[in-house]
C-alpha positions, 0 to 999 in steps of 0.5 A: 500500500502507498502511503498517503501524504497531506500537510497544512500550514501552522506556526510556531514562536521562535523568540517573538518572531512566528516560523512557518511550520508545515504539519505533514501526515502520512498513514501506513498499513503497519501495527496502529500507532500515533507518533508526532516527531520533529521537535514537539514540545510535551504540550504538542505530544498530549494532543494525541489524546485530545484529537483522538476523543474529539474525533471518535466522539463526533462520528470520525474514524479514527484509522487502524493504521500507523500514524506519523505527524511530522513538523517541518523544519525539525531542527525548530523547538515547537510548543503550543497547544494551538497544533491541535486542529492540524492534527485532527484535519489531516486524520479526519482528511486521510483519504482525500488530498488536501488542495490548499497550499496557503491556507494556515489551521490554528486551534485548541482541541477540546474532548468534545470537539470544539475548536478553542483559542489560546493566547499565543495565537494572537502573536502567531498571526500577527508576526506572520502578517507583519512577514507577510507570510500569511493571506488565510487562516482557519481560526476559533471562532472565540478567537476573532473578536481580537484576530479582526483587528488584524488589516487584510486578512482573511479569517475563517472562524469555526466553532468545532471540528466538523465546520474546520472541515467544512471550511478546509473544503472550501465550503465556508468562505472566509470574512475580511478583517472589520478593524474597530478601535473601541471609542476612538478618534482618529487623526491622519497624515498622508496615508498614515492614520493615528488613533486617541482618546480624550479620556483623564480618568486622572487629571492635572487639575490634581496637581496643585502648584507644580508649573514648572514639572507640569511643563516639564511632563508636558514636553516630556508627552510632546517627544517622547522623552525619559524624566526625572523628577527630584522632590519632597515626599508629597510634593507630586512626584507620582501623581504627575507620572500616573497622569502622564499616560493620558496626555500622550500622543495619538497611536498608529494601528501599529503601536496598538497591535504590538501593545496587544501582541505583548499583552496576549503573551502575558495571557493579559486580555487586550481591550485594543483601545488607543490607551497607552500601557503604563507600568510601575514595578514596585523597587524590590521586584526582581530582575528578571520580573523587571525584564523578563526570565525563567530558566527555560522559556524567557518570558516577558517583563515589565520593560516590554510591557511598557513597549509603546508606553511608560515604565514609571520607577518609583523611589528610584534609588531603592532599586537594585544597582544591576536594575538600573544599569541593565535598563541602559540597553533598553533605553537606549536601543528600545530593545531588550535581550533576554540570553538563556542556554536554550534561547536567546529572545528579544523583545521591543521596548520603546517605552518612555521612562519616567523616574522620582526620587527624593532629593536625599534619605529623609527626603527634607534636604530641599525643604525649606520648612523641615530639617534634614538628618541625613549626613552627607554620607549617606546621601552620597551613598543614596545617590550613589546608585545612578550611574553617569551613563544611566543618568545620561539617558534621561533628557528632562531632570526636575527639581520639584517646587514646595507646597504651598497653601496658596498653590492652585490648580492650572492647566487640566489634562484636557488642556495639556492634550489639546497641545500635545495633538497640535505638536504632534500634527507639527511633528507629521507635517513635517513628514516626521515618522518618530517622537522628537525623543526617538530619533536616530542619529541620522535624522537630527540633523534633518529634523532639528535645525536651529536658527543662527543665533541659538546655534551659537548659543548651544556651542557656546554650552557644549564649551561652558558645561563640557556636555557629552554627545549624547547630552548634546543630543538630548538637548536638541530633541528636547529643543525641538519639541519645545519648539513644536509646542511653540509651533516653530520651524527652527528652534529658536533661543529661547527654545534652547534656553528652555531646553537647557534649564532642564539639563543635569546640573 
């Protein structure tokens, strides 16, 4: 008897990157038997029971021959319960050739037959997407709600086994994708859409005083920019960081979806809205919670779940000397690479970091009302902790002003957004891709462009504060986007000035 080869199409997560994996089944008149070879994880192999019970218990034959499911490439690791439903089709499917070569098949199988999502499934399909390796996909039914936020794509969702079949015949045509950001505006340049939400659940009619922090938070929203605000306990430190999140710019269908992505690989639940994440681990958290780990499988951590939002230090020279040094990688190249003996994974993490800290241990050293007890000695060894080059990284550095009695509100949340969408809208015009706080090396120069005489005031500074490269750097971007707020072309002298009052003194 000749054997019988069919195959289909799935996938599986080589760090954050989906590979193809071609499922391939042969029957051969041999002692009955089930084997899966080619590098499957235990989780693939227990799907041997759970397709057997789900097809003999819906009327399928399950065939007294020797049963052999290969997985293309072997050489890749694969994992995921979301094999299942390949595995059921091509047995279901053993007398009869398959014909669609394009078509991927993903879902959980349960013991009664029905087709169920898992969380790596969102990821699988949007990397191969974003390869542009994937046209058609048979998906679970409960899994579309999220997967329709996908652009052209087309999705075949089924319920259980016997409509998988169906639609593997052709029999139930596949849907295109309905993109809805729920609630949303949209703005759009050229042929870029963005997407926001004019919504301050947390407002800056809270902070009472506090101008010059709240102008800081302001250009630090316009650019993207990292922050470090030094102040008195209570004086608003972590008030005007969780407020931050709601006056940031608009996102692109492309920041949301990788904010998803990384959310379902978290086995969070996404809510697809234009809210950026903000994330505060607490100063004891571990290094791998902090950027992800595990001995065998690195997982994701707080630095890439902020991807496309905020990670928040709070009390930041309470966190552990490797933290604070291993986050330079990050911030600097908007990436972080966990390295295991199995694996080695990289995960985005462009992410604003927004710092607070008390100007000493007691936290009174700038108070003009309490006594600091602190010796100099221990300040320096609280202070101690944040390197030069980690320090280097931060563009804005704010001193907090004391409470007043007579200090009031100024500005509202509403108000402070109205200013970052026009800025933004400046930043797009100019055919600008990125934050002013984002950009590389080779756009400064095309986007940061001074008039004469503020030229010669930054290197006049450059000469009187010896500032480093990258310093000089951070100047310019911040510059520029005081000079969006301001709505200007060129940056101008007092945009630099500005600039230049929130250097590291």
């Amino acid at each position: 008897m000749q054997n019988r080869i069919n195959s289909l199409l799935c996938a599986t997560l080589d760090g954050l990157n989906s590979k193809i994996i071609e499922v391939e089944a042969t029957f051969t008149k041999a002692l009955p038997s089930f084997s899966i070879v080619g590098l499957a994880g235990s989780d693939i192999q227990e799907a041997k029971e759970r397709v057997k019970a789900a097809l003999l218990i819906n009327g399928f034959q399950f065939p007294p021959l020797k049963i052999t499911i290969n997985l293309s490439p072997s050489g890749i690791k694969k994992s995921g319960t979301h094999f299942d439903l390949c595995f059921a089709l091509l047995i279901a499917m053993q007398k009869e050739k398959i014909q669609s070569k394009e078509l991927f098949v993903f879902g959980e199988l349960g013991l009664d037959g029905k087709v169920k999502s898992t969380p790596l499934i969102f990821p699988l399909i949007l990397s191969l997407k974003e390869q542009n390796l994937i046209k058609k996909a048979i998906i679970p039914e409960e899994a579309l709600k999220a997967l329709s936020h996908i652009p052209n794509l087309e999705l075949i969702p089924v319920k259980n086994i016997s409509e998988a079949l169906l639609a593997l015949k052709g029999k139930i045509l596949p849907s295109k994708a309905n993109i809805n950001f729920q609630d949303a505006k949209s703005i759009k340049f050229k042929n870029s859409t963005y997407y926001y939400q004019e919504y301050f659940p947390e407002d800056f009619l809270d902070v009472k005083g506090q101008q010059i922090a709240k102008r800081a938070a302001l250009i630090a929203a316009v650019g993207g920019h990292n922050l470090l605000m030094n102040g008195s306990p209570g004086s608003g430190k972590s008030m005007i960081a969780k407020r931050l999140r709601w006056i940031l710019p608009p996102m692109s269908e492309e920041e949301i979806l990788a904010i998803a992505k990384h959310q379902f690989l978290d086995n969070q639940t996404p809510s697809f809205k234009p809210q950026r994440p903000f994330r505060s681990p607490h100063h004891t958290a571990t290094v791998a919670a902090i950027f992800g780990g595990g001995s065998n499988k690195a997982k994701i951590g707080e630095v890439a779940l902020a991807h496309n939002g905020i990670l928040f230090f709070d009390e930041l020279p309470y966190f552990k000397k490797e933290v604070l040094e291993a986050l330079r990688e990050p911030m600097q190249d908007r990436v972080v690479n966990i390295t295991r003996v199995n694996n080695k994974i990289s995960y985005e993490s462009d992410f604003i970091f927004i710092g607070a800290m008390n100007p000493c241990p007691c936290g009174n050293l700038f108070s003009r009302v309490n006594s600091c007890r602190c010796t100099q000695k221990e300040i320096k060894r609280y202070t101690s902790k944040l390197s030069e080059p980690f320090l280097d990284r931060i563009d804005i550095f704010v001193t907090m002003q004391e409470i007043e009695p007579s200090n009031k509100s100024t500005i509202s949340s509403k108000e402070m957004f109205e200013m970052v969408l026009e800025a933004f809208a400046f930043q797009k015009k100019r055919s600008q891709k990125r934050l002013n706080g984002k950009l590389k090396e080779s756009e400064i120069d095309q986007f940061c462009q001074f008039e004469k005489s503020a030229q010669d005031m930054l290197f006049d500074a450059i000469k009187k504060f010896g500032l480093s490269h990258r310093g000089v750097v951070s100047i310019k971007k911040v510059a520029r986007s005081i000079a969006d707020l301001n709505q200007t072309q060129k940056i101008r002298k007092k945009d630099l000035l500005e600039a230049l009052s929130y250097r590291r003194r």
